[in-house]
C-alpha positions as CSV (number, residue, x, y, z in Angstrom):
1,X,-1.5,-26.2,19.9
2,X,-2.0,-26.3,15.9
3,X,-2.5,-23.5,14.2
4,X,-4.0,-22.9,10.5
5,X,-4.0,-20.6,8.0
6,X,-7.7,-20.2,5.2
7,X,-6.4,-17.3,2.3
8,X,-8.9,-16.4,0.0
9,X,-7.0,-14.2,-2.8
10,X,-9.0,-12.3,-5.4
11,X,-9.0,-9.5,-7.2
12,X,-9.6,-6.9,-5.2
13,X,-8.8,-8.2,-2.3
14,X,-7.2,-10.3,0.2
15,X,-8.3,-12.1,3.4
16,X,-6.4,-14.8,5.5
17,X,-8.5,-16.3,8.7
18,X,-5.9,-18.0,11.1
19,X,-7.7,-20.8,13.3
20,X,-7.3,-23.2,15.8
21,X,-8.6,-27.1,15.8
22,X,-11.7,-25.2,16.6
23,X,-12.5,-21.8,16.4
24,X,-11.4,-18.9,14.5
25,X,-9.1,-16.2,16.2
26,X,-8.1,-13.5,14.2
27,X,-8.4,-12.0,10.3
28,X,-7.1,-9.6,7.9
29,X,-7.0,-7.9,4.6
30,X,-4.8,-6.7,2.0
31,X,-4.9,-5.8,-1.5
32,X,-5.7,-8.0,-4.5
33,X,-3.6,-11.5,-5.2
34,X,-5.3,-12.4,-8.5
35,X,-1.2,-13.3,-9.8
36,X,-2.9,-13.4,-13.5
37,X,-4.4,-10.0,-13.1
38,X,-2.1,-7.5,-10.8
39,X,1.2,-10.2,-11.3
40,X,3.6,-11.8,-9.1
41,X,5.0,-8.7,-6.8
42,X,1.5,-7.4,-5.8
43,X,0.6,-10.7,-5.2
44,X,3.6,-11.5,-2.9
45,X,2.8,-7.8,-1.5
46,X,-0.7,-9.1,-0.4
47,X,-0.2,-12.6,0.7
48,X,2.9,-11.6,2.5
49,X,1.0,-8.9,4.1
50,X,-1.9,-10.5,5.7
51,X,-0.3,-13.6,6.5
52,X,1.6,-11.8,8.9
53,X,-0.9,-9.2,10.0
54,X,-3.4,-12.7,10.7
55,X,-0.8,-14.2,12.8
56,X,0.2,-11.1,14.7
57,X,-3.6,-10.6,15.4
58,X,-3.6,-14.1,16.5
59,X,-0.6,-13.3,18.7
60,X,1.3,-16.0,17.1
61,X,5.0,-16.6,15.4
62,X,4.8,-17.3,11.3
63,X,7.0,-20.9,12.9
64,X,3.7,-21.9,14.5
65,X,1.3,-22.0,11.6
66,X,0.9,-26.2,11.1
67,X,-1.0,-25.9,7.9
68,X,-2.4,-23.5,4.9
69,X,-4.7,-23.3,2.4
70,X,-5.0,-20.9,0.0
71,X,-8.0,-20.5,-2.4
72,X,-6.7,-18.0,-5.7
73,X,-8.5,-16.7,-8.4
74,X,-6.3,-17.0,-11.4
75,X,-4.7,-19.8,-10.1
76,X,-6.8,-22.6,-12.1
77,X,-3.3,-23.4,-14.1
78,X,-0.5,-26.0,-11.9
79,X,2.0,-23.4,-12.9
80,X,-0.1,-20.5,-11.7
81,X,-1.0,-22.2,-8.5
82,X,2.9,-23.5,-7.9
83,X,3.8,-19.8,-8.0
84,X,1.2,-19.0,-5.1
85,X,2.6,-21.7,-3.6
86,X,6.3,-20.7,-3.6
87,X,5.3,-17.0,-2.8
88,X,3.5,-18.5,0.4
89,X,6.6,-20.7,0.9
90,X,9.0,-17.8,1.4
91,X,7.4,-16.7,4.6
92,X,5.7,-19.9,6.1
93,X,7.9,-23.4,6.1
94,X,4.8,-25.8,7.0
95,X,2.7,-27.6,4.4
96,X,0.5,-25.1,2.1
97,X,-2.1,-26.1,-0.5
98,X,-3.4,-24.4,-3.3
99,X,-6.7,-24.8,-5.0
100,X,-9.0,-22.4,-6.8
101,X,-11.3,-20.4,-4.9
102,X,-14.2,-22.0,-6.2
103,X,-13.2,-25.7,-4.6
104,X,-12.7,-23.3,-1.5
105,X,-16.3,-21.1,-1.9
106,X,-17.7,-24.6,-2.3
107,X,-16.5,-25.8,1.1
108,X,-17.5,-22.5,2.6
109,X,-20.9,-22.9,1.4
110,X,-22.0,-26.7,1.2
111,X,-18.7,-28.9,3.6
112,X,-18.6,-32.1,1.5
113,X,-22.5,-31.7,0.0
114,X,-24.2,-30.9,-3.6
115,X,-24.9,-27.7,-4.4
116,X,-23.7,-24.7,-7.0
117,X,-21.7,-21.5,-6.2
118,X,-21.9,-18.4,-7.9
119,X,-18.8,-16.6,-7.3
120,X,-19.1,-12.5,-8.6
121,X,-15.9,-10.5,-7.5
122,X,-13.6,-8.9,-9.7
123,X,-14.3,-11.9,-12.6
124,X,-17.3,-14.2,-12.1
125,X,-17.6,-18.1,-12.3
126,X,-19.9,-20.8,-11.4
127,X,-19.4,-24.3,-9.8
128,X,-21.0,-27.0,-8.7
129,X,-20.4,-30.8,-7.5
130,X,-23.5,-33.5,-7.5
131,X,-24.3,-36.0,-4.8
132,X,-21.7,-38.7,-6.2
133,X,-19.1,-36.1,-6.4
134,X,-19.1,-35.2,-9.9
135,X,-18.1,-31.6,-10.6
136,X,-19.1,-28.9,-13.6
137,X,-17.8,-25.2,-14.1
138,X,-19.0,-22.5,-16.4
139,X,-18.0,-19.5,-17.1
140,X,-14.3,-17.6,-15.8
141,X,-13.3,-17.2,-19.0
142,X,-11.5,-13.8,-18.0
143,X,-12.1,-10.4,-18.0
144,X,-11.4,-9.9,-21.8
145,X,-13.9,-12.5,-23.0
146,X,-16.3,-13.0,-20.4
147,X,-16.6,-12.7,-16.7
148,X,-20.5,-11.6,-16.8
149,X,-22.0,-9.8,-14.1
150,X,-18.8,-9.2,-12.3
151,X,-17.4,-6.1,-11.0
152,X,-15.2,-5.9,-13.9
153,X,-17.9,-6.2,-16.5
154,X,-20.6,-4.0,-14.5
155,X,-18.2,-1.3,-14.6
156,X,-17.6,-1.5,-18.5
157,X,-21.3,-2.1,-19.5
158,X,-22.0,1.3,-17.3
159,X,-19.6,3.0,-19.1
160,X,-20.7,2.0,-22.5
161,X,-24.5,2.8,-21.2
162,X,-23.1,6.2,-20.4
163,X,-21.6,7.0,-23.4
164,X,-24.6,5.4,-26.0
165,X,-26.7,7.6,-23.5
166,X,-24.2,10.7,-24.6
167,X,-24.7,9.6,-28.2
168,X,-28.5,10.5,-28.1
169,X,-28.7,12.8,-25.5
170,X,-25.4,15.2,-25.8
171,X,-23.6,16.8,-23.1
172,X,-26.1,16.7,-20.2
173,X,-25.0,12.9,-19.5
174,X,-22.4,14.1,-17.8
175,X,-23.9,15.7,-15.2
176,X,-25.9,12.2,-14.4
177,X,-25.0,11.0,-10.9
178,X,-23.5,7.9,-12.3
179,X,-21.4,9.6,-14.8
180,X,-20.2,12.0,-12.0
181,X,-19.5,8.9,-9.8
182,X,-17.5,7.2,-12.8
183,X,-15.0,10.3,-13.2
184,X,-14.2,10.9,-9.5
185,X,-13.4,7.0,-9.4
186,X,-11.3,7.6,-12.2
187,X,-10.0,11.0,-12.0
188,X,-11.4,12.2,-15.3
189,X,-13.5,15.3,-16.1
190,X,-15.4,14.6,-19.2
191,X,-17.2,12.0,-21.1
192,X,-14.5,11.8,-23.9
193,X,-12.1,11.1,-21.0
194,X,-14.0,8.7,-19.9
195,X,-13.5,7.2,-23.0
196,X,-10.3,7.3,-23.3
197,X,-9.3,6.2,-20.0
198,X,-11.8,2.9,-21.2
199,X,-9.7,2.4,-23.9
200,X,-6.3,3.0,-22.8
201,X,-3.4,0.2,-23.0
202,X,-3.2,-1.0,-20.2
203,X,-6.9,-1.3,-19.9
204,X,-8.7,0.0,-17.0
205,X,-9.7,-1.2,-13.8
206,X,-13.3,-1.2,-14.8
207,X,-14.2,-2.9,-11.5
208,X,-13.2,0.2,-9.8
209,X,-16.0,1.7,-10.8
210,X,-18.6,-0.9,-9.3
211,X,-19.0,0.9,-6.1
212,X,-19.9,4.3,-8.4
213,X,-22.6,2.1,-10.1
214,X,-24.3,1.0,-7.0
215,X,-24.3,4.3,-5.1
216,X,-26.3,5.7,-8.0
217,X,-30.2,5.6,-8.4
218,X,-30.1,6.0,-11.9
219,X,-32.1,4.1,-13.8
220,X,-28.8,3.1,-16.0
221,X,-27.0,2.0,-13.0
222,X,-30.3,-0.1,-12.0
223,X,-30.8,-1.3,-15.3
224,X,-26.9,-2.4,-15.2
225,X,-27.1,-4.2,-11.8
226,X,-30.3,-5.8,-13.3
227,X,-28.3,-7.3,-16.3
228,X,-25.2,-8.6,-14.2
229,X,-28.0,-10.6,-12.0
230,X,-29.5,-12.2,-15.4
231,X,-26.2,-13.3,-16.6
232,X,-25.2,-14.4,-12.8
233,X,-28.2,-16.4,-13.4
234,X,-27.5,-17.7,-16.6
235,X,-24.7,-19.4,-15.5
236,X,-26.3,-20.8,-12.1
237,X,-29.0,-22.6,-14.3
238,X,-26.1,-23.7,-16.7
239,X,-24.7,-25.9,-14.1
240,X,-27.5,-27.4,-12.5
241,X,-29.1,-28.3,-16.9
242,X,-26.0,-29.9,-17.1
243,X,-24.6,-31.6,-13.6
244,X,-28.5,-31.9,-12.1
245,X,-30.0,-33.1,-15.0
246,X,-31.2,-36.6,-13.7
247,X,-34.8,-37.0,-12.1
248,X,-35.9,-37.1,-8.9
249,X,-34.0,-33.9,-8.0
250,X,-36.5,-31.9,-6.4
251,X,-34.3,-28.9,-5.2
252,X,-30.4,-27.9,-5.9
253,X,-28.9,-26.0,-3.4
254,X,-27.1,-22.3,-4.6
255,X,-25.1,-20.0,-2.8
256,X,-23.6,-16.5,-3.6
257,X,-20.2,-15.5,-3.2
258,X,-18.7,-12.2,-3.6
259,X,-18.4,-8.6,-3.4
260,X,-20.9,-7.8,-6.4
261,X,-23.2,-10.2,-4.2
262,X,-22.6,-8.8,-1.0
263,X,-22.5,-5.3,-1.8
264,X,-25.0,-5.2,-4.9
265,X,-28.7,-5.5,-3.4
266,X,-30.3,-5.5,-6.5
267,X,-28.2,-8.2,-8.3
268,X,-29.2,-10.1,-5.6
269,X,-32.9,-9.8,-6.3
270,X,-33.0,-9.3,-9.9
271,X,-30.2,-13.1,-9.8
272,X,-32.9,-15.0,-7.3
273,X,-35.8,-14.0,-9.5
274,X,-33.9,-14.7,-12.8
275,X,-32.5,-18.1,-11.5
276,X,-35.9,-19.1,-9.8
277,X,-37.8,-18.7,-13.5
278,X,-35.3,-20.5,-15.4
279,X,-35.2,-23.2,-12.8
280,X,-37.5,-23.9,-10.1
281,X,-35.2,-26.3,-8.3
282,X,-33.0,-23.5,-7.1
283,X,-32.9,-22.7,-3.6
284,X,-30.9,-20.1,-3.2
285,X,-29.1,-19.0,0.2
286,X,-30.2,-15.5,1.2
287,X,-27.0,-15.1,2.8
288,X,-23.2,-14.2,0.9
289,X,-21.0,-17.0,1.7
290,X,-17.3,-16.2,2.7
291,X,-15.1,-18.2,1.1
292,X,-12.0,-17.3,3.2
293,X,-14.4,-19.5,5.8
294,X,-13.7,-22.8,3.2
295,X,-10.0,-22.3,2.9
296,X,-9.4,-22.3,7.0
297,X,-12.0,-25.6,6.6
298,X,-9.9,-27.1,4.4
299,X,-6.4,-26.3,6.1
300,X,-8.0,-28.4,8.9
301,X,-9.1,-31.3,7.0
302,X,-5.8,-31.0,5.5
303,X,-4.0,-31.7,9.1
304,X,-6.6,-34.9,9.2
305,X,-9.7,-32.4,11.0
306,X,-12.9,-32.1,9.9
Protein backbone atom coordinates (compact mmCIF):
# COMPACT_ATOMS: atom_id res chain seq x y z
CA UNK A 1 0.00 0.00 0.00
CA UNK A 2 1.31 3.67 -0.79
CA UNK A 3 0.97 6.11 1.32
CA UNK A 4 1.22 10.11 0.91
CA UNK A 5 1.73 13.00 2.61
CA UNK A 6 -0.24 16.94 1.30
CA UNK A 7 1.41 19.91 4.05
CA UNK A 8 0.08 23.15 3.67
CA UNK A 9 2.44 25.51 5.93
CA UNK A 10 1.42 29.05 6.67
CA UNK A 11 1.56 31.38 9.03
CA UNK A 12 -0.44 30.64 11.50
CA UNK A 13 -0.74 27.33 11.02
CA UNK A 14 0.05 23.97 9.91
CA UNK A 15 -1.97 21.06 8.36
CA UNK A 16 -0.62 17.70 6.81
CA UNK A 17 -3.39 15.31 5.21
CA UNK A 18 -1.85 11.73 4.87
CA UNK A 19 -3.72 9.70 2.00
CA UNK A 20 -3.94 6.67 0.29
CA UNK A 21 -4.12 6.06 -3.84
CA UNK A 22 -7.68 7.03 -2.93
CA UNK A 23 -8.97 8.48 -0.12
CA UNK A 24 -7.93 10.57 2.70
CA UNK A 25 -7.34 8.94 6.23
CA UNK A 26 -6.24 11.01 8.74
CA UNK A 27 -5.08 15.06 9.43
CA UNK A 28 -3.51 17.34 11.77
CA UNK A 29 -2.39 20.67 12.94
CA UNK A 30 0.40 22.45 14.37
CA UNK A 31 1.68 25.89 14.65
CA UNK A 32 2.81 28.20 11.87
CA UNK A 33 5.75 27.04 9.26
CA UNK A 34 6.06 30.30 7.33
CA UNK A 35 10.33 29.67 7.68
CA UNK A 36 10.56 33.57 6.45
CA UNK A 37 8.28 34.75 9.16
CA UNK A 38 8.59 32.53 12.62
CA UNK A 39 12.35 31.01 11.15
CA UNK A 40 13.82 27.66 10.84
CA UNK A 41 13.31 26.00 14.52
CA UNK A 42 9.51 26.83 14.69
CA UNK A 43 9.22 25.74 11.39
CA UNK A 44 10.97 22.33 12.00
CA UNK A 45 8.83 22.40 15.35
CA UNK A 46 5.64 22.35 13.13
CA UNK A 47 6.41 20.25 10.23
CA UNK A 48 8.06 17.74 12.45
CA UNK A 49 5.01 17.85 14.61
CA UNK A 50 2.17 17.10 12.34
CA UNK A 51 3.96 14.90 10.15
CA UNK A 52 4.09 12.50 12.88
CA UNK A 53 0.82 13.21 14.55
CA UNK A 54 -0.78 12.60 10.58
CA UNK A 55 0.83 9.40 10.37
CA UNK A 56 0.12 8.21 13.89
CA UNK A 57 -3.57 9.11 13.20
CA UNK A 58 -3.24 7.11 10.07
CA UNK A 59 -1.83 4.28 12.17
CA UNK A 60 1.17 4.27 10.05
CA UNK A 61 5.21 4.18 10.47
CA UNK A 62 7.09 7.71 9.16
CA UNK A 63 9.12 4.40 6.77
CA UNK A 64 5.83 4.01 4.96
CA UNK A 65 5.08 7.42 3.69
CA UNK A 66 5.94 6.90 -0.48
CA UNK A 67 5.63 10.47 -1.33
CA UNK A 68 5.25 14.28 -0.01
CA UNK A 69 4.30 17.40 -1.01
CA UNK A 70 4.53 20.33 0.78
CA UNK A 71 2.88 23.69 -0.20
CA UNK A 72 4.90 26.84 2.04
CA UNK A 73 4.23 30.22 2.22
CA UNK A 74 7.55 31.99 2.27
CA UNK A 75 9.00 29.47 0.41
CA UNK A 76 8.73 31.26 -3.17
CA UNK A 77 12.92 31.46 -3.06
CA UNK A 78 14.91 27.72 -4.20
CA UNK A 79 16.93 28.40 -1.10
CA UNK A 80 13.87 28.98 1.09
CA UNK A 81 12.06 26.02 -0.31
CA UNK A 82 15.51 23.59 -0.18
CA UNK A 83 15.46 24.43 3.57
CA UNK A 84 11.68 23.11 3.91
CA UNK A 85 12.87 20.45 2.05
CA UNK A 86 15.81 19.30 4.29
CA UNK A 87 13.76 20.04 7.46
CA UNK A 88 11.07 17.46 5.99
CA UNK A 89 14.10 15.21 4.98
CA UNK A 90 15.25 14.66 8.59
CA UNK A 91 12.21 12.79 9.55
CA UNK A 92 10.84 11.19 6.21
CA UNK A 93 13.56 9.40 3.68
CA UNK A 94 11.05 9.09 0.57
CA UNK A 95 10.84 11.71 -2.21
CA UNK A 96 9.36 15.24 -0.94
CA UNK A 97 8.53 18.25 -3.08
CA UNK A 98 8.21 21.69 -2.44
CA UNK A 99 6.24 24.31 -4.15
CA UNK A 100 4.46 27.52 -2.96
CA UNK A 101 1.14 27.23 -1.59
CA UNK A 102 -0.38 29.03 -4.26
CA UNK A 103 0.68 26.18 -7.07
CA UNK A 104 -0.84 23.92 -4.28
CA UNK A 105 -4.36 26.24 -3.50
CA UNK A 106 -4.52 26.15 -7.29
CA UNK A 107 -4.69 22.40 -7.47
CA UNK A 108 -7.03 22.34 -4.52
CA UNK A 109 -9.28 24.60 -6.22
CA UNK A 110 -9.25 24.08 -10.16
CA UNK A 111 -6.99 20.16 -10.74
CA UNK A 112 -5.15 21.04 -13.98
CA UNK A 113 -7.98 23.95 -15.09
CA UNK A 114 -8.07 27.99 -15.48
CA UNK A 115 -9.04 29.87 -12.86
CA UNK A 116 -7.55 32.58 -10.05
CA UNK A 117 -6.96 32.00 -6.32
CA UNK A 118 -7.07 34.42 -3.76
CA UNK A 119 -5.09 33.26 -0.90
CA UNK A 120 -5.78 35.64 2.56
CA UNK A 121 -3.99 34.01 5.67
CA UNK A 122 -1.43 35.54 7.65
CA UNK A 123 -0.03 37.45 4.13
CA UNK A 124 -2.33 37.56 1.07
CA UNK A 125 -1.56 36.78 -2.66
CA UNK A 126 -3.22 36.07 -5.86
CA UNK A 127 -2.70 33.53 -8.71
CA UNK A 128 -3.91 32.42 -11.56
CA UNK A 129 -3.06 30.00 -14.74
CA UNK A 130 -5.04 30.44 -18.20
CA UNK A 131 -6.35 27.73 -20.42
CA UNK A 132 -2.80 27.22 -22.26
CA UNK A 133 -1.15 27.12 -19.07
CA UNK A 134 0.22 30.49 -18.69
CA UNK A 135 0.47 31.67 -15.11
CA UNK A 136 0.33 35.50 -13.43
CA UNK A 137 0.78 36.47 -9.61
CA UNK A 138 0.15 39.69 -7.88
CA UNK A 139 0.62 40.71 -4.76
CA UNK A 140 2.72 38.74 -1.61
CA UNK A 141 4.93 41.28 -1.40
CA UNK A 142 5.25 40.71 2.55
CA UNK A 143 3.91 41.84 5.51
CA UNK A 144 6.12 45.05 5.65
CA UNK A 145 5.13 46.36 2.13
CA UNK A 146 1.96 44.89 1.28
CA UNK A 147 -0.04 41.74 1.98
CA UNK A 148 -3.56 43.67 1.73
CA UNK A 149 -6.54 42.33 3.28
CA UNK A 150 -4.63 39.68 5.19
CA UNK A 151 -4.84 38.87 8.69
CA UNK A 152 -1.59 40.69 9.23
CA UNK A 153 -2.72 43.92 7.64
CA UNK A 154 -6.49 43.76 9.06
CA UNK A 155 -4.99 43.72 12.36
CA UNK A 156 -2.75 46.85 11.82
CA UNK A 157 -5.29 49.00 9.93
CA UNK A 158 -7.71 48.28 13.15
CA UNK A 159 -5.24 49.43 15.29
CA UNK A 160 -4.43 52.50 13.41
CA UNK A 161 -8.49 53.07 13.07
CA UNK A 162 -8.51 52.81 16.87
CA UNK A 163 -6.07 55.05 17.64
CA UNK A 164 -7.06 58.01 14.75
CA UNK A 165 -10.52 57.25 16.45
CA UNK A 166 -8.57 58.18 20.01
CA UNK A 167 -7.16 61.22 18.32
CA UNK A 168 -10.69 62.84 17.86
CA UNK A 169 -12.65 61.21 20.37
CA UNK A 170 -10.24 60.89 23.64
CA UNK A 171 -10.21 58.28 26.15
CA UNK A 172 -13.66 56.63 25.61
CA UNK A 173 -12.13 54.58 22.54
CA UNK A 174 -10.90 52.38 24.84
CA UNK A 175 -13.77 51.18 26.23
CA UNK A 176 -15.05 50.20 22.35
CA UNK A 177 -15.52 46.51 22.11
CA UNK A 178 -12.82 46.29 19.52
CA UNK A 179 -10.35 48.14 21.45
CA UNK A 180 -11.08 45.89 24.49
CA UNK A 181 -10.74 42.79 22.21
CA UNK A 182 -7.22 44.24 20.81
CA UNK A 183 -5.69 44.45 24.45
CA UNK A 184 -6.82 41.14 25.83
CA UNK A 185 -5.22 39.60 22.49
CA UNK A 186 -2.25 41.50 23.39
CA UNK A 187 -2.06 41.75 27.00
CA UNK A 188 -2.06 45.51 27.12
CA UNK A 189 -4.32 47.86 29.21
CA UNK A 190 -4.35 51.15 27.46
CA UNK A 191 -4.45 52.82 24.10
CA UNK A 192 -0.82 54.20 24.40
CA UNK A 193 0.14 50.50 25.02
CA UNK A 194 -1.45 49.56 22.36
CA UNK A 195 0.71 51.67 20.59
CA UNK A 196 3.60 50.81 21.73
CA UNK A 197 3.20 47.17 21.51
CA UNK A 198 2.40 48.26 17.47
CA UNK A 199 5.57 49.73 17.36
CA UNK A 200 7.85 47.63 19.20
CA UNK A 201 11.08 45.99 17.52
CA UNK A 202 10.35 43.08 16.88
CA UNK A 203 7.02 44.08 15.36
CA UNK A 204 3.91 42.55 16.42
CA UNK A 205 1.88 39.80 15.45
CA UNK A 206 -0.77 42.01 14.07
CA UNK A 207 -2.58 39.00 12.70
CA UNK A 208 -3.23 37.97 16.17
CA UNK A 209 -5.57 40.37 16.50
CA UNK A 210 -7.82 39.32 13.44
CA UNK A 211 -10.02 37.12 15.48
CA UNK A 212 -10.62 40.48 17.96
CA UNK A 213 -11.68 42.33 14.72
CA UNK A 214 -14.22 39.97 13.66
CA UNK A 215 -15.92 39.19 16.96
CA UNK A 216 -16.64 42.94 17.17
CA UNK A 217 -19.77 44.72 15.67
CA UNK A 218 -18.23 47.83 15.63
CA UNK A 219 -18.68 49.81 12.90
CA UNK A 220 -14.60 50.23 12.75
CA UNK A 221 -14.09 46.56 12.75
CA UNK A 222 -16.89 46.32 9.89
CA UNK A 223 -15.57 49.09 8.04
CA UNK A 224 -12.04 47.18 8.31
CA UNK A 225 -13.23 43.79 7.15
CA UNK A 226 -15.03 45.89 4.36
CA UNK A 227 -11.58 47.35 3.14
CA UNK A 228 -9.47 43.96 3.35
CA UNK A 229 -12.37 42.47 0.82
CA UNK A 230 -11.83 45.68 -1.68
CA UNK A 231 -8.16 45.12 -1.73
CA UNK A 232 -8.72 41.13 -1.89
CA UNK A 233 -10.56 42.18 -4.85
CA UNK A 234 -8.19 44.40 -6.29
CA UNK A 235 -5.92 41.93 -6.78
CA UNK A 236 -8.46 39.13 -8.04
CA UNK A 237 -9.37 41.60 -10.94
CA UNK A 238 -5.58 42.30 -11.40
CA UNK A 239 -4.97 38.83 -12.61
CA UNK A 240 -7.71 38.10 -14.71
CA UNK A 241 -6.92 42.32 -16.75
CA UNK A 242 -3.78 40.92 -17.22
CA UNK A 243 -3.74 36.79 -17.82
CA UNK A 244 -7.65 36.83 -19.17
CA UNK A 245 -7.43 39.72 -21.17
CA UNK A 246 -8.19 38.02 -24.73
CA UNK A 247 -11.88 37.82 -25.96
CA UNK A 248 -14.29 35.34 -26.02
CA UNK A 249 -13.79 34.75 -22.28
CA UNK A 250 -17.11 34.90 -20.96
CA UNK A 251 -16.50 33.84 -17.25
CA UNK A 252 -13.05 33.21 -15.10
CA UNK A 253 -13.30 30.98 -12.44
CA UNK A 254 -12.09 32.42 -8.66
CA UNK A 255 -11.74 30.65 -5.49
CA UNK A 256 -10.93 31.83 -1.94
CA UNK A 257 -8.38 30.45 0.25
CA UNK A 258 -7.74 31.16 3.75
CA UNK A 259 -8.42 31.88 7.23
CA UNK A 260 -9.46 35.65 6.67
CA UNK A 261 -11.84 33.96 3.97
CA UNK A 262 -13.13 31.27 6.02
CA UNK A 263 -13.54 32.91 9.15
CA UNK A 264 -14.28 36.67 7.98
CA UNK A 265 -18.11 36.64 6.61
CA UNK A 266 -18.07 40.00 5.60
CA UNK A 267 -14.78 40.00 3.61
CA UNK A 268 -16.40 37.47 1.89
CA UNK A 269 -19.38 39.56 0.84
CA UNK A 270 -17.95 42.94 0.67
CA UNK A 271 -14.72 40.69 -1.91
CA UNK A 272 -17.64 39.01 -4.14
CA UNK A 273 -19.44 42.28 -4.54
CA UNK A 274 -16.18 44.29 -5.03
CA UNK A 275 -14.76 41.72 -7.55
CA UNK A 276 -18.22 41.20 -9.41
CA UNK A 277 -18.29 45.28 -10.25
CA UNK A 278 -14.83 45.52 -11.28
CA UNK A 279 -15.26 42.46 -13.39
CA UNK A 280 -18.29 40.71 -14.43
CA UNK A 281 -16.52 37.56 -15.64
CA UNK A 282 -15.83 36.47 -12.07
CA UNK A 283 -17.47 33.58 -10.81
CA UNK A 284 -16.52 33.20 -7.61
CA UNK A 285 -16.77 29.77 -5.52
CA UNK A 286 -18.98 30.31 -2.47
CA UNK A 287 -17.05 27.82 -0.75
CA UNK A 288 -13.16 28.36 1.08
CA UNK A 289 -10.95 26.04 -0.75
CA UNK A 290 -8.40 23.97 1.38
CA UNK A 291 -5.31 24.01 0.08
CA UNK A 292 -3.82 21.16 2.30
CA UNK A 293 -6.48 19.14 -0.16
CA UNK A 294 -3.94 20.29 -3.43
CA UNK A 295 -0.73 19.25 -1.75
CA UNK A 296 -2.03 15.49 -0.91
CA UNK A 297 -3.29 15.87 -4.92
CA UNK A 298 -0.18 16.56 -5.90
CA UNK A 299 1.89 14.02 -3.82
CA UNK A 300 -0.20 11.52 -5.81
CA UNK A 301 0.43 12.85 -9.16
CA UNK A 302 3.84 13.03 -8.01
CA UNK A 303 3.98 8.93 -7.55
CA UNK A 304 2.40 9.00 -11.40
CA UNK A 305 -1.63 9.22 -9.82
CA UNK A 306 -4.03 11.50 -10.75
Amino acid sequence: MAYYLGIDGGGTKTTCALGDDRQLLATARSGPSNIVRVGEAQTRESLHQAVRQACAAGGISLGQVTRTCVGASGAARPEQAEAVRSIVAEILSSPIEVVGDMETSLEAAFGDGPGVIVIAGTGSIAYGRDASGRTLRVGGWGFQIGDEGSAHWIGRTAVNAILRASDREGDGVASSPLTRGMFKAWGVDSVSDLAHAANSIPPADFAALFPAVVASEDEVARDVLRRAGGELAELAAAVMRRLFAREGEASVPVAMIGGVFRYGAAVREAFYNELRRMEERAQVCSEVVDPVDGALRMARKGAGLR
